[in-house]
KEKE-3310 file (N, C-alpha, C; in steps of 0.2 Angstrom, whole numbers, plus 5000, padded with zeros to 4 digits):
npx = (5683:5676:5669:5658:5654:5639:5633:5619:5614:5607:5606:5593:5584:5567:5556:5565:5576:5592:5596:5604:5616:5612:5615:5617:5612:5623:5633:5637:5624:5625:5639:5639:5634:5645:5655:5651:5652:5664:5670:5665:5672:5672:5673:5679:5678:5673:5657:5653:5636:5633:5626:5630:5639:5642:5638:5646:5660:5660:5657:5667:5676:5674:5679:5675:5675:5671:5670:5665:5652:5634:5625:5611:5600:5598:5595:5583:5564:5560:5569:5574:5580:5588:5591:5602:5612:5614:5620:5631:5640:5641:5650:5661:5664:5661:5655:5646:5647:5655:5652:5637:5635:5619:5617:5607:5608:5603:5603:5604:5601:5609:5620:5635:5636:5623:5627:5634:5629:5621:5629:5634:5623:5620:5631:5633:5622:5610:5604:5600:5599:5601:5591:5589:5574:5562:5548:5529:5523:5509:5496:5495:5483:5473:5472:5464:5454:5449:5434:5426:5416:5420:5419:5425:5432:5438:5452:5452:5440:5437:5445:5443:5437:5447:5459:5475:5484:5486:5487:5497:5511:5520:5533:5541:5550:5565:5573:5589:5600:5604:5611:5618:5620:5631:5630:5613:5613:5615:5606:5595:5586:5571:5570:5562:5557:5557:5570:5576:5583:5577:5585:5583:5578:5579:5564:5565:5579:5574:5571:5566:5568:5559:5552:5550:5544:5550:5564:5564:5560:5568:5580:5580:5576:5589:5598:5592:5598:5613:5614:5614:5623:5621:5625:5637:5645:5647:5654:5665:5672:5685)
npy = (5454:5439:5429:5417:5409:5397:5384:5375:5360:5348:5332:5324:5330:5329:5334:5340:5328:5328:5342:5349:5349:5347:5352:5368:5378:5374:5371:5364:5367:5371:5377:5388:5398:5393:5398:5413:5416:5415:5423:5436:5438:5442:5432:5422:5409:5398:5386:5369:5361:5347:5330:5322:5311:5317:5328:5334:5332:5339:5352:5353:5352:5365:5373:5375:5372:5356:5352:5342:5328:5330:5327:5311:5315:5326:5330:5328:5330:5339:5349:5359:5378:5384:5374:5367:5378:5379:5370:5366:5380:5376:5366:5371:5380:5395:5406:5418:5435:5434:5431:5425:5418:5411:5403:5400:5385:5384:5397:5406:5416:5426:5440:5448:5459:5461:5454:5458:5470:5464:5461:5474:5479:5474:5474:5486:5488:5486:5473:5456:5449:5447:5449:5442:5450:5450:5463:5459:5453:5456:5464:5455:5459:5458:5444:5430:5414:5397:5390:5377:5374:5379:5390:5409:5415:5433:5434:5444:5454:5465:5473:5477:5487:5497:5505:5498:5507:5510:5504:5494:5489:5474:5460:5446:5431:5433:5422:5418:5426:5422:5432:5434:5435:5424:5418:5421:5414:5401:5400:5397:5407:5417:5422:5427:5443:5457:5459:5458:5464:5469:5467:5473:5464:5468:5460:5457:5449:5437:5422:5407:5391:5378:5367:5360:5369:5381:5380:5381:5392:5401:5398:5405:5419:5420:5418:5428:5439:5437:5441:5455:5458:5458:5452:5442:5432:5436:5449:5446:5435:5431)
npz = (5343:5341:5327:5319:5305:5305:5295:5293:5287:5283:5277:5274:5266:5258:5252:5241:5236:5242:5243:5247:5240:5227:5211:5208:5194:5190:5200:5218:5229:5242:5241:5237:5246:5257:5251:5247:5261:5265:5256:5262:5272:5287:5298:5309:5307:5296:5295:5293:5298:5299:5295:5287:5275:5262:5262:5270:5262:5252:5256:5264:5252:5247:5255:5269:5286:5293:5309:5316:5317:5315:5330:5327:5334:5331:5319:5312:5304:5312:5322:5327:5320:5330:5340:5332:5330:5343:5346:5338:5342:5356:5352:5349:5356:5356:5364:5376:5372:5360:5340:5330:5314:5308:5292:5280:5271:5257:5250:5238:5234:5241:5246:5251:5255:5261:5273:5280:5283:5292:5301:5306:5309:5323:5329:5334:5342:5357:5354:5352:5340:5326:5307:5292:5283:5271:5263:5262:5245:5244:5252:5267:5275:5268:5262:5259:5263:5260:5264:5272:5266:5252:5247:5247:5260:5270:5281:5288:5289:5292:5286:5272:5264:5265:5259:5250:5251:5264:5273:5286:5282:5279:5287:5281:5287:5278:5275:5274:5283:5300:5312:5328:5347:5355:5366:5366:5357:5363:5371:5366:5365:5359:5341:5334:5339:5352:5356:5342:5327:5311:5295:5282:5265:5247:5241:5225:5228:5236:5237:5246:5247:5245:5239:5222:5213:5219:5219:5203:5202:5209:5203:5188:5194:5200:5187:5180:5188:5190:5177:5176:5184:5199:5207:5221:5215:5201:5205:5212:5201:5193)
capx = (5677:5677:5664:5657:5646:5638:5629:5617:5613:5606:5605:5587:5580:5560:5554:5568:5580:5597:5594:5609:5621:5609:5618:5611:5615:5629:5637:5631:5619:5625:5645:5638:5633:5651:5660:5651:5655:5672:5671:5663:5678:5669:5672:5685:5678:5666:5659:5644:5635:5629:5624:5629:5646:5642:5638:5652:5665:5658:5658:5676:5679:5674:5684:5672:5677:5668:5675:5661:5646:5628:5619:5605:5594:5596:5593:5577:5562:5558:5575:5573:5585:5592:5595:5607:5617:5618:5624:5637:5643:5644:5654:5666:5668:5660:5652:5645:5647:5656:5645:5638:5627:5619:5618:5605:5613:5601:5601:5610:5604:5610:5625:5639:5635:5617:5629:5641:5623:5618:5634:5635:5615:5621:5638:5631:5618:5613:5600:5602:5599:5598:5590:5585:5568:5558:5541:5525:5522:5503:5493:5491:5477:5467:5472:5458:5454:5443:5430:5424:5410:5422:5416:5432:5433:5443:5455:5452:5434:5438:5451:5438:5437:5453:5464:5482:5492:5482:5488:5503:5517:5520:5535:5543:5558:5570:5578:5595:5604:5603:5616:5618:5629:5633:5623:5608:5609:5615:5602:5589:5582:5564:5571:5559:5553:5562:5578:5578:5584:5576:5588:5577:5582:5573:5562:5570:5582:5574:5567:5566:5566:5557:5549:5551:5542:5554:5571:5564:5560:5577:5585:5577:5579:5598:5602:5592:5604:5618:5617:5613:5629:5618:5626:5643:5648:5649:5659:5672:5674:5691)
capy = (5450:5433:5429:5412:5405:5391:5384:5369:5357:5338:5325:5320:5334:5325:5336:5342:5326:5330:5351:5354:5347:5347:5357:5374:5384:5371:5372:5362:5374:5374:5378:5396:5399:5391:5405:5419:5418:5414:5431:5441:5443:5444:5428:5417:5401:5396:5378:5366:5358:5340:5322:5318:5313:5319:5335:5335:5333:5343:5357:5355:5357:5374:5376:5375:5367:5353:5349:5337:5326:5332:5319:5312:5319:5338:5330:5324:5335:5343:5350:5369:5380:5386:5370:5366:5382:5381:5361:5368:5385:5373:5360:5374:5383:5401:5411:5426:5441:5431:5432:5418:5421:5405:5405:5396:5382:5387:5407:5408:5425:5431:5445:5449:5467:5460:5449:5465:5475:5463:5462:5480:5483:5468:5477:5495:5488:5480:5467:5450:5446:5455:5445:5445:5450:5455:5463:5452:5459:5460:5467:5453:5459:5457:5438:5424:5406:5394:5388:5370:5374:5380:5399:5412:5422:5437:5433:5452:5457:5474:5479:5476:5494:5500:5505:5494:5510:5513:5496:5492:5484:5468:5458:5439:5428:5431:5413:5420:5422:5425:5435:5433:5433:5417:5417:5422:5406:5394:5399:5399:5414:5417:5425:5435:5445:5464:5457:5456:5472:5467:5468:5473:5464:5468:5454:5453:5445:5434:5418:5403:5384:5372:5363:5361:5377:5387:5380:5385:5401:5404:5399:5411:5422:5419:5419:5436:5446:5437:5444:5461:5460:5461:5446:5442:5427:5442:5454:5442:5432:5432)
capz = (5344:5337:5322:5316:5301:5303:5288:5295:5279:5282:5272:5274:5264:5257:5245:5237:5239:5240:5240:5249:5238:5221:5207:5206:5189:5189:5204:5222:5230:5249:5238:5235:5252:5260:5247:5252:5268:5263:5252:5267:5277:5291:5299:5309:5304:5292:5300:5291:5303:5295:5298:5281:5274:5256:5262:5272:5258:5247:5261:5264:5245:5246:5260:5274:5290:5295:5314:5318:5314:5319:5329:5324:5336:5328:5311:5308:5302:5321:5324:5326:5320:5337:5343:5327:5331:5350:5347:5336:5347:5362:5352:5345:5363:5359:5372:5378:5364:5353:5337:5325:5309:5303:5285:5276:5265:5251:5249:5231:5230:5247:5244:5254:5258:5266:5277:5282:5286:5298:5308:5308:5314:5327:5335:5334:5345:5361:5352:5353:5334:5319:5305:5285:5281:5265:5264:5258:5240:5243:5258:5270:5278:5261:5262:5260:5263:5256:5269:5271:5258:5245:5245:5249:5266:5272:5286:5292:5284:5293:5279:5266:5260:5267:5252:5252:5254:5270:5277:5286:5278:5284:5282:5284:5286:5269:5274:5270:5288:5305:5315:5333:5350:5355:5371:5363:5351:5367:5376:5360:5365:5353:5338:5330:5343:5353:5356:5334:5323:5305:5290:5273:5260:5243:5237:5220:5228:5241:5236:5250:5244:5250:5234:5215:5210:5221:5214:5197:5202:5211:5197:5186:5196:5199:5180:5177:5192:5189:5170:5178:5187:5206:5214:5223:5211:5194:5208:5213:5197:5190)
cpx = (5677:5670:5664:5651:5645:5630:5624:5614:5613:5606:5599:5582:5574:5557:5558:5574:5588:5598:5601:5615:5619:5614:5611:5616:5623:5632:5633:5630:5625:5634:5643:5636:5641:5656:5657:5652:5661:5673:5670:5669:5677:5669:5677:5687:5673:5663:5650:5643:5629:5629:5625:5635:5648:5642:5644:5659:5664:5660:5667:5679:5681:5677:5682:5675:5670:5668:5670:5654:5640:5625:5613:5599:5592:5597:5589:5573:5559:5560:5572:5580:5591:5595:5602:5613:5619:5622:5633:5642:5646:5650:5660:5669:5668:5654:5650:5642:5650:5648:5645:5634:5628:5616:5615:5609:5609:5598:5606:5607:5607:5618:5629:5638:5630:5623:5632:5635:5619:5621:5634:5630:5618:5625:5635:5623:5619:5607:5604:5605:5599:5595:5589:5579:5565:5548:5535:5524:5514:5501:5492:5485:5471:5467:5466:5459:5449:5440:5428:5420:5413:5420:5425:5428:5436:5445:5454:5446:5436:5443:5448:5440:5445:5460:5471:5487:5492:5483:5494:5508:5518:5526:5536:5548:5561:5574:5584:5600:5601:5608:5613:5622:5626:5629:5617:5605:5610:5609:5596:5584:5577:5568:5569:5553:5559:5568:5581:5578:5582:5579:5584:5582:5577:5570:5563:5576:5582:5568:5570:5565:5568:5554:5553:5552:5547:5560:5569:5563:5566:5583:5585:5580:5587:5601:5602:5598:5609:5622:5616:5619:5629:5620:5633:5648:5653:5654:5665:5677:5681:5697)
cpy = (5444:5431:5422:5412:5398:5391:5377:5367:5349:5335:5323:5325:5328:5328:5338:5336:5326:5338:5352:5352:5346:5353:5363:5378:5381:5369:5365:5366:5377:5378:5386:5399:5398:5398:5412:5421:5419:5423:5438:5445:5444:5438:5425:5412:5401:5387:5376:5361:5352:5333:5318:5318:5316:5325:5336:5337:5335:5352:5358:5355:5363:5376:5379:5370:5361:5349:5343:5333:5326:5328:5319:5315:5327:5334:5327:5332:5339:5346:5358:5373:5380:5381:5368:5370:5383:5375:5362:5374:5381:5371:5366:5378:5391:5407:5418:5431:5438:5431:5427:5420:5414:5408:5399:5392:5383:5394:5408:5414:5430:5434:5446:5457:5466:5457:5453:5470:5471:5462:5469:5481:5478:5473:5483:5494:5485:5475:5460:5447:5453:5448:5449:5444:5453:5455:5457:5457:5461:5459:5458:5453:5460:5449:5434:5419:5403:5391:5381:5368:5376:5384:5402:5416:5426:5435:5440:5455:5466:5480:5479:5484:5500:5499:5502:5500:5512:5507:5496:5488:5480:5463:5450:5436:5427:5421:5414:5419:5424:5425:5434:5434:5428:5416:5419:5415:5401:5395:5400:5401:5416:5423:5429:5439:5454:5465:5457:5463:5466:5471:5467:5470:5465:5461:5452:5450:5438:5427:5410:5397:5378:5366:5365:5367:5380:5386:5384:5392:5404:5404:5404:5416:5425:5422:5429:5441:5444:5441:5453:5462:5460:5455:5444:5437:5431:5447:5451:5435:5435:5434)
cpz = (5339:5332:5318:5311:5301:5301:5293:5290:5283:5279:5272:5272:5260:5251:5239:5239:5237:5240:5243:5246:5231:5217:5204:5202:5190:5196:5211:5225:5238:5246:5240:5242:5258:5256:5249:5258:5269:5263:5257:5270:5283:5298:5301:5307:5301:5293:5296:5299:5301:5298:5292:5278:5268:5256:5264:5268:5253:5250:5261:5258:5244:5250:5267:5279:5294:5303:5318:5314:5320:5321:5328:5327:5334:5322:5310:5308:5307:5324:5324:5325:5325:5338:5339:5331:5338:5350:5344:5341:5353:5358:5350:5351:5361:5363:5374:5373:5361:5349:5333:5321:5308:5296:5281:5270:5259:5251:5246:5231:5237:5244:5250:5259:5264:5272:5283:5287:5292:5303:5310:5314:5320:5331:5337:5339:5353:5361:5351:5346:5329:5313:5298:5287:5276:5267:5259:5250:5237:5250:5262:5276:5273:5261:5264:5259:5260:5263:5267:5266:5252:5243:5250:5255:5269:5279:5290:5287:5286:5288:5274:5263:5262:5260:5254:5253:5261:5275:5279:5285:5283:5281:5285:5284:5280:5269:5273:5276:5295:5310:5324:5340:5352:5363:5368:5360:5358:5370:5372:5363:5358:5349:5333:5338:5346:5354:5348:5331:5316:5299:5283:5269:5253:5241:5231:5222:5235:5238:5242:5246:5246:5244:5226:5213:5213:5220:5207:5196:5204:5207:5192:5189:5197:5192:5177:5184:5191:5181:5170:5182:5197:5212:5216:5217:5206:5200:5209:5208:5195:5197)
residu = (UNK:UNK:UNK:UNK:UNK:UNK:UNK:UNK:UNK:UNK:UNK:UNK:UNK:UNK:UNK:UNK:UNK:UNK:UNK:UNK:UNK:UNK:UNK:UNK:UNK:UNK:UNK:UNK:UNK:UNK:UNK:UNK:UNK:UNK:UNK:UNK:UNK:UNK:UNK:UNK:UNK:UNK:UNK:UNK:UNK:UNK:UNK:UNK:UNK:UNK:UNK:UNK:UNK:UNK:UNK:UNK:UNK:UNK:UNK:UNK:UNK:UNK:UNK:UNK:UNK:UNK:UNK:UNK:UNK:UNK:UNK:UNK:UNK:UNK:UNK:UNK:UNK:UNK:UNK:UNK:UNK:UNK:UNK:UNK:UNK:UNK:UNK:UNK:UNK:UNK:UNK:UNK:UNK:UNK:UNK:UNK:UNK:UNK:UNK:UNK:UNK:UNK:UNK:UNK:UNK:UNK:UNK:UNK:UNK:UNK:UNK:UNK:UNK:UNK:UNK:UNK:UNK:UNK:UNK:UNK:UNK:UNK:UNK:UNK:UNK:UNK:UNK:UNK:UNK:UNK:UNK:UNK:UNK:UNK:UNK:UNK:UNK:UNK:UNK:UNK:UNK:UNK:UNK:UNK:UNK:UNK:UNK:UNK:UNK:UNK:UNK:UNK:UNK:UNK:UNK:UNK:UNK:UNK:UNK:UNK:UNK:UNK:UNK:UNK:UNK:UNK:UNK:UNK:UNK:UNK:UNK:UNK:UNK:UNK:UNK:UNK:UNK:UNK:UNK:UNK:UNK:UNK:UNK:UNK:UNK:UNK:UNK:UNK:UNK:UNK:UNK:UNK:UNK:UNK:UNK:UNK:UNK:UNK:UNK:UNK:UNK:UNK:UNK:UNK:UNK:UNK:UNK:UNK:UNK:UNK:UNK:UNK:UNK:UNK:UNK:UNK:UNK:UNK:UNK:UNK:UNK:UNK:UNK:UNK:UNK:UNK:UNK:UNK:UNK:UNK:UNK:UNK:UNK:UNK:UNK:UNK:UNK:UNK)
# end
């Protein structure tokens, strides 16, 4: 059974400009994302799918194949993942139950094992997806908003007095990857819905970024697991 990664990474990132090729803890960010895939083992090709030729050779540094350039109309900020990955699968000619994970170009803390537990929940199945997700770290059925007046109001008054162990866990996209078979992405079938087996990942090791604040915090975060030994870089060093 044939197995692809593709990473999608644009060039026209806005808040953070430059994210996919900015040096993260030294490095460029989307490198650490093309290596583990590498490192996985799990995979026949590992493929970026860009509109941007900086990214592009930088990708093929690390040893990613680049076999095309994404057109513009899947890079601008409207583009939905799926489309990315089915535009790719076409261009590459895989099919059916062939499988694809895309692989966030920024998910420095994603680990090799997470990668290995979603192909597994995938084949050992007859689900379409399997995906990363971590829980929220406080109840959102306690979440509030600020009203037009600038007084707070519960999004669910009905949980008012309902103790948070007594609530059901609730979780959300980790950003990390999303496995698949290759019909599922061409035909961008809704991807979080019964067709999807959800991979836990712990939230110490999931941080999404989109903004300033959430690099700083990734980094951070980054520095303390890697000095704890908890990330593929410390495992496959040397």
């Amino acid at each position: 059974m044939r197995a692809v990664a593709i990473i999608p990474a644009r060039g026209g990132s806005k808040r953070i400009p430059g994210k996919n090729v900015k040096l993260f803890a030294g490095r460029p960010m989307i490198g650490r994302s093309i290596e583990l895939a590498l490192r996985a083992g799990c995979f026949d090709r590992v493929v970026v799918s860009t509109d941007c030729d900086r990214i592009a050779d930088i990708a093929l540094g690390f040893g990613a194949e680049v076999p095309f350039v994404r057109p513009p109309a899947l890079a601008d900020d409207h583009t939905p993942m799926l489309s990315v990955v089915s535009h790719a699968l076409a261009s590459l000619g895989y099919q059916g139950n062939d499988l694809a994970c895309c692989i966030c170009a920024t998910a420095p803390l994603l680990v090799a094992e997470d990668l290995l537990r979603g192909r597994a929940a995938l084949v050992d199945s007859d689900a379409d997806f399997s995906v990363s997700v971590t829980t929220f770290p406080f109840p959102i059925q306690r979440a509030v908003r600020v009203t037009a007046s600038g007084r707070l109001a519960m999004f669910d008054p009905n949980s008012y007095l309902t103790r948070s162990q007594d609530l059901e866990e609730t979780y959300h996209d980790a950003a990390q990857f999303y496995w698949g078979r290759a019909r599922a992405f061409l035909e961008e079938q809704h991807i979080f819905g019964n067709g999807t087996i959800p991979v836990a990942i712990p939230r110490y090791r999931v941080q999404d970024i989109d903004t300033v604040e959430d690099w700083l915090k990734a980094e951070a975060m980054y520095k303390s697991l890697s000095e704890l030994g908890l990330l593929d870089a410390n495992r496959f060093s040397g």
